[in-house]
Each structure stands twice: as structure tokens, then as C-alpha cells.
C-alpha positions in Angstrom: 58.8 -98.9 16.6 56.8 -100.5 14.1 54.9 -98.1 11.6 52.4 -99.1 8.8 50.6 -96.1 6.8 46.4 -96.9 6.1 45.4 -94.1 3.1 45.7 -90.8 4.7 46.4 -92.1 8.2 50.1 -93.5 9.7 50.2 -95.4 12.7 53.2 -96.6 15.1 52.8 -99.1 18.1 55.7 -97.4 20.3 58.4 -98.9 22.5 56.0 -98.0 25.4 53.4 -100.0 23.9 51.1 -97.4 23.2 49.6 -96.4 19.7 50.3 -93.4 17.9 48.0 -92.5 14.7 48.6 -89.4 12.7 45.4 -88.7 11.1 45.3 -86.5 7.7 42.7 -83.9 6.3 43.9 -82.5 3.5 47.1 -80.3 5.3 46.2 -80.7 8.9 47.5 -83.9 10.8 46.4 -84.7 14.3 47.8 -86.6 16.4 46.5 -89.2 18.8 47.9 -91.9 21.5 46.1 -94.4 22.8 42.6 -92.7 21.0 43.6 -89.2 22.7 44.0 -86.3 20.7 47.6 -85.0 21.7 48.1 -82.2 19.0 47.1 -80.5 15.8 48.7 -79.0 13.3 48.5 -77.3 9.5 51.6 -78.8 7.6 51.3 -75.6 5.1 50.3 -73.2 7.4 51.7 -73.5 11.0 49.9 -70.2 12.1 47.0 -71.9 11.6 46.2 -73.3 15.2 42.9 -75.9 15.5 43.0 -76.7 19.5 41.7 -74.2 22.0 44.6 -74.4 24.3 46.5 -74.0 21.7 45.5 -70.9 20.5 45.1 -69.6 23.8 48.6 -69.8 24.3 49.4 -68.4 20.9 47.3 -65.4 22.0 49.7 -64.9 24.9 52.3 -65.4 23.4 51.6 -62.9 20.3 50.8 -59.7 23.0 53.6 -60.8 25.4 56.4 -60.6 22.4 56.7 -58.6 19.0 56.0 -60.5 15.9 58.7 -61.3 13.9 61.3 -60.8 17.0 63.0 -64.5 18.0 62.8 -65.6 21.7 63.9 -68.2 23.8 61.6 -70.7 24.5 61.4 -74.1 26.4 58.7 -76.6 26.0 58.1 -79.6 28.4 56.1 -82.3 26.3 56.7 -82.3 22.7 53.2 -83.8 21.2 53.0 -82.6 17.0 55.4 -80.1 17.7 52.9 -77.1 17.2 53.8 -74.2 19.2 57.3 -75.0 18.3 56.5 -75.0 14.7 54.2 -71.9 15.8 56.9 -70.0 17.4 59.5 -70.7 14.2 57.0 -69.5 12.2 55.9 -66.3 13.5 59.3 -65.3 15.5 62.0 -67.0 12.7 65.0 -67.9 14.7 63.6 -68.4 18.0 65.9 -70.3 20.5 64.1 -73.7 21.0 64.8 -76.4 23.7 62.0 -79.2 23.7 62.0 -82.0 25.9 59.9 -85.3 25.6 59.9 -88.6 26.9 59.2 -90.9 24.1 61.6 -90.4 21.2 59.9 -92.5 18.9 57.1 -90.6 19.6 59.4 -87.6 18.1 61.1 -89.5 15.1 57.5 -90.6 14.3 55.9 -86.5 14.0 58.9 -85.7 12.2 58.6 -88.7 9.4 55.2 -87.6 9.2 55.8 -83.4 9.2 59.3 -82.5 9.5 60.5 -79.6 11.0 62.2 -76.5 9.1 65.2 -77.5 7.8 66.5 -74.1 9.4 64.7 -73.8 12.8 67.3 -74.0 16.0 65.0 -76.4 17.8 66.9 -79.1 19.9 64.7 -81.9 21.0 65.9 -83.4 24.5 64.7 -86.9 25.2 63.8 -87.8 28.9 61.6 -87.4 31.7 60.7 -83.5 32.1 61.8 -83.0 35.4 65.2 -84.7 35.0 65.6 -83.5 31.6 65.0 -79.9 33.3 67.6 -79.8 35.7 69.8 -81.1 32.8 69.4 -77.6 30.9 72.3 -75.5 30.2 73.0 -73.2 33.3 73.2 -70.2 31.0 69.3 -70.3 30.1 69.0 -69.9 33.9 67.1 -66.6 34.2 67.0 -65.7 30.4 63.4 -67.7 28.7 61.0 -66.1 28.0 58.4 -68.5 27.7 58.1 -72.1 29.2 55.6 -73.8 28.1 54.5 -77.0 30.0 52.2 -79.6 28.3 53.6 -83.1 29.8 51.1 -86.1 29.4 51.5 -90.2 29.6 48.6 -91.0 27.3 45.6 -88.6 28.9 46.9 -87.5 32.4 49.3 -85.1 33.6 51.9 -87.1 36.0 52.4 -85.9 39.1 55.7 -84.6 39.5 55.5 -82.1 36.8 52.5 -81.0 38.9 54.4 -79.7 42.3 55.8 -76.6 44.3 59.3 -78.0 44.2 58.7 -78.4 40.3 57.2 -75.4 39.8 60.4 -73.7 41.5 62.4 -75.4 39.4 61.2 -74.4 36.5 60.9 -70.9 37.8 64.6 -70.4 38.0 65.1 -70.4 34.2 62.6 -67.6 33.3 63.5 -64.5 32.2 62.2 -61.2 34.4 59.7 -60.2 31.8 59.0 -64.4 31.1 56.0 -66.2 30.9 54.8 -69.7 32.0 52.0 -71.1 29.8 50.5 -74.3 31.3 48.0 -76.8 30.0 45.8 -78.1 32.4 43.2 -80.8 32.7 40.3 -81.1 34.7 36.9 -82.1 35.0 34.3 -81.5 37.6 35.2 -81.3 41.0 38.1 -78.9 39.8 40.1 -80.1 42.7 43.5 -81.0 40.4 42.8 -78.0 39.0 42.5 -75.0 41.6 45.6 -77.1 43.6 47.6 -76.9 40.3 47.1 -72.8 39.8 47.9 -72.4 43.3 51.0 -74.2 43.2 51.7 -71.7 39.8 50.9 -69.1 41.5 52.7 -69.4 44.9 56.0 -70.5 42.8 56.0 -68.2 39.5 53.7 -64.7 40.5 50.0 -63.3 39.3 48.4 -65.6 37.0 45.7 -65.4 35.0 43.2 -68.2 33.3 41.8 -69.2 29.7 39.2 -71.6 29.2 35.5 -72.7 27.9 33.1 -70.8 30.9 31.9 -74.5 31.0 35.2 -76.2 31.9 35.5 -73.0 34.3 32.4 -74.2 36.5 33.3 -78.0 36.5 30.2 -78.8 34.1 32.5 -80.7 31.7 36.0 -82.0 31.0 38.7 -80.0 29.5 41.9 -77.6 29.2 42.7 -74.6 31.5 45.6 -72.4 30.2 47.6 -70.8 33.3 49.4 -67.7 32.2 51.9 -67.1 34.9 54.5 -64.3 35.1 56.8 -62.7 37.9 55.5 -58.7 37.0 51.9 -58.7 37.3 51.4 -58.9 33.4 48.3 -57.8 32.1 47.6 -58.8 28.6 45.4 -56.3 27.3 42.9 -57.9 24.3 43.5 -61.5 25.6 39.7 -61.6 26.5 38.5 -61.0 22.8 40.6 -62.9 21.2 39.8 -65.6 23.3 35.9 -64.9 23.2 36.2 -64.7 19.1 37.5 -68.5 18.9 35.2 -71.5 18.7 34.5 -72.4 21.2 34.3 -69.2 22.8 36.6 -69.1 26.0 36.6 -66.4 29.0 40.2 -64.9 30.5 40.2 -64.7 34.2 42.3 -61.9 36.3 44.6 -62.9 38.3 42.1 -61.5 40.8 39.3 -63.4 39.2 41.6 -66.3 40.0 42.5 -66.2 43.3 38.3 -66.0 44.0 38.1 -68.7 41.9 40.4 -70.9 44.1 38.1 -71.4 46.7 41.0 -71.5 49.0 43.1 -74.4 47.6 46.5 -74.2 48.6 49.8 -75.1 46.9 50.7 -78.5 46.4 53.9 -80.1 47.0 55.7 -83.3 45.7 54.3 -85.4 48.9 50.7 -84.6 48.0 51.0 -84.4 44.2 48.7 -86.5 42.1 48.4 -86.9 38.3 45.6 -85.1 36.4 42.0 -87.0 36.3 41.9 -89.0 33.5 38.5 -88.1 31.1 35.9 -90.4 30.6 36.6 -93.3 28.2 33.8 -92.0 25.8 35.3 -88.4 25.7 37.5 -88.3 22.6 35.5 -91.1 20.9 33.8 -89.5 18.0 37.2 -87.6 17.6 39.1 -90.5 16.5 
């Protein structure tokens, strides 16, 4: 991987062949890959979340488990590391598995914002699905959040997108777990609706965060599933997300099911990747 630092900025070409940039403000880094913003984060503040997915999850995350109590946690797609770092911060001593692809992509976040010295995170490199069925046995049934943010440059593939993954992934949460998933869509919805099937049909109730915009296909962006086996009801979830910018609205799982129009589950022989955005999207981002 070859790295070269310009000012504030440091950039890597990786052994994929794709570019990484970590671009500085002051104590915030963001990451990008191939011109797409991947992740965010505040080097002296890790509570301090810029993306609205991001914070979306936090929010779940914050009224689904105590402040200051550790959990388990598995993350599928790496990126700057944030709700990792987020998780460490705000639940010290939180049991951490991440697993990502690119290492390089890894060894370059951490030369640019190392982790705690003390956080139990253990970084597995591979593909996620693979690297899944790979986990120790005795997580089987005992995390309490999986978070699942996989990308190759601005698309979700499409294995990490099925039924039979979706099962998979199932058997490791805990009874009281949660699944957080980052999805992206644009204006048919289509990927979209067959994805929060699939979550729904493998994992239980789920309910949705996202820009009322992004909701009604008018423009491209993130959809945070919330998925859990017990019908969890997150009471406060729709004010916090309303009070971010840009505001966001929090469908029931109810409210989701209508908005499903019908799609049905999708399984590995059907699965696509996520749409990729418009070229111009991220552009005055970068």
C-alpha cells in the first residue's frame, strides 16, 4: 500500500487498487474510497457522530443498552472504525469482533487514528460472509448488536444482502439483540423494500430511520433497519432522530410492512448489490 500525506489530508492507493483519502478538519477525519465518503469520526471526541446513519444507529443503540454497561458487539465492514470507537467509548470494555475485507484499508485508519490502546476489539480480515461463519461458536446466541455496513467502493454486494445470510447472521444474536443495518437506495426503492423484507422474514419486527425524502424514493441515500427477535419498541427514537440534521422520521414495524408494498424476501439466487449513486453525488463532499 503506498501512502503519501498532502497538509492535512493522507492518502493510500490500496492493494485493490482503489484510493483511500483521510481528510482532516481540525479533530474530525473522514474517510473516503474511490471519492465516497465511507466514515466519519472525532479523534478527541468519539461520541461525537457527524453521519446520519451513524447516529441513527447510536440512538438505537443508547435506548436498547445502559450507558456505561459493556456489550458484545459484531460489526460487518470496518470503514473509520466509528461505532466501534463509539461503543468503547460510551460502554468501556465492550466485546468487539470487526470484520473487513481490505486490511490495508484497516492498517491505514489506524496510522491515521489509532484505536484505544485498551479497547478488546479484534479486527478479522476477510470477506463478511466467510469471515462470519468463521466466528467463535460460543458468540452463537449471545451479541447483542450486529451491525452490518459492508461496501466495495459505493454498493452493497450481494451476498451480504440474502435470506440465507440474513439467517446466518441471525444465529449469533442474543434474545434481547439487535441488528442494525445500513442500507442504500435511491428511487425506485426496489433494493431497498427487498432488503427489509429479507431482515424482517429472517431476524423479527423491524423498524426504519431515514430522511422522509430517501423514504419516498425522491433522492439517494441511507436506510437504517433496526431488527430484533421481541418486537422491541424503542421509545424516543423518533425525536432523537427528528432533532438531527437532517431531520430523519422512525417507521413502526407496522409502518414498515405498509411501506413494503409487498416485496418479498430475497434469497441468494436473486440477490443483487445495492444501486450505485450517481457519479455527481458525493462530489462537492470530496
Amino acid at each position: 500500500m503506498a501512502r503519501k500525506r498532502q497538509d492535512t489530508d493522507f492518502t493510500a492507493t490500496l492493494a485493490s487498487g482503489r484510493q483511500a483519502m483521510a481528510k482532516k478538519d481540525g479533530p474530525r477525519i473522514t474517510l473516503f474510497v474511490d471519492g465516497t465518503p465511507q466514515s466519519e469520526i472525532n479523534i478527541e471526541d468519539p461520541g461525537d457522530l457527524s453521519f446520519g446513519y451513524i447516529r441513527h444507529m447510536s440512538h438505537v443503540l443508547d435506548l436498547a443498552f445502559p450507558l456505561g454497561g459493556p456489550i458484545t458487539a459484531v460489526h460487518l465492514g470496518a470503514g473509520a472504525l466509528t461505532i466501534p470507537r463509539y461503543l468503547e467509548h460510551s460502554r468501556p470494555g465492550s466485546r468487539q469482533q470487526v470484520i473487513e475485507l481490505e486490511r490495508d484499508l484497516v492498517e491505514f485508519v489506524r496510522e491515521v487514528a489509532p484505536l484505544p490502546a485498551h479497547a478488546s476489539i479484534r479486527i478479522r480480515y476477510g470477506d463478511a460472509r466467510e469471515q462470519l461463519a468463521k466466528l467463535p461458536r460460543g458468540l452463537a446466541g449471545k451479541v447483542d448488536a450486529l451491525i452490518v455496513d459492508v461496501f466495495a467502493g459505493s454498493q452493497t454486494p450481494a451476498h451480504v444482502t440474502s435470506l440465507e445470510f440474513f439467517q446466518e447472521l441471525g444465529a449469533f444474536l442474543a434474545p434481547d439483540g439487535v441488528v442494525l443495518v445500513n442500507i442504500s437506495d435511491g428511487h425506485d426503492l426496489t433494493f431497498a423494500r427487498g432488503e427489509v423484507a429479507t431482515i424482517r422474514e429472517a431476524i423479527g419486527p423491524t423498524q426504519l430511520i431515514s430522511d422522509p425524502a430517501v423514504f419516498k424514493g425522491r433522492r439517494f441515500g441511507n436506510i437504517v433497519a433496526a431488527a430484533s427477535r421481541d418486537r422491541r419498541e424503542y421509545p424516543g427514537l423518533a425525536r432523537l432522530a427528528a432533532s438531527g440534521f437532517p431531520p430523519a422520521t422512525v417507521h413502526s414495524d407496522a409502518q414498515t410492512f405498509q411501506w413494503l408494498r409487498g416485496a418479498t424476501p430475497v434469497r441468494d439466487a436473486q440477490a443483487k448489490p445495492s444501486p450505485a449513486p450517481a457519479s455527481n453525488i458525493f462530489r462537492d463532499r470530496s
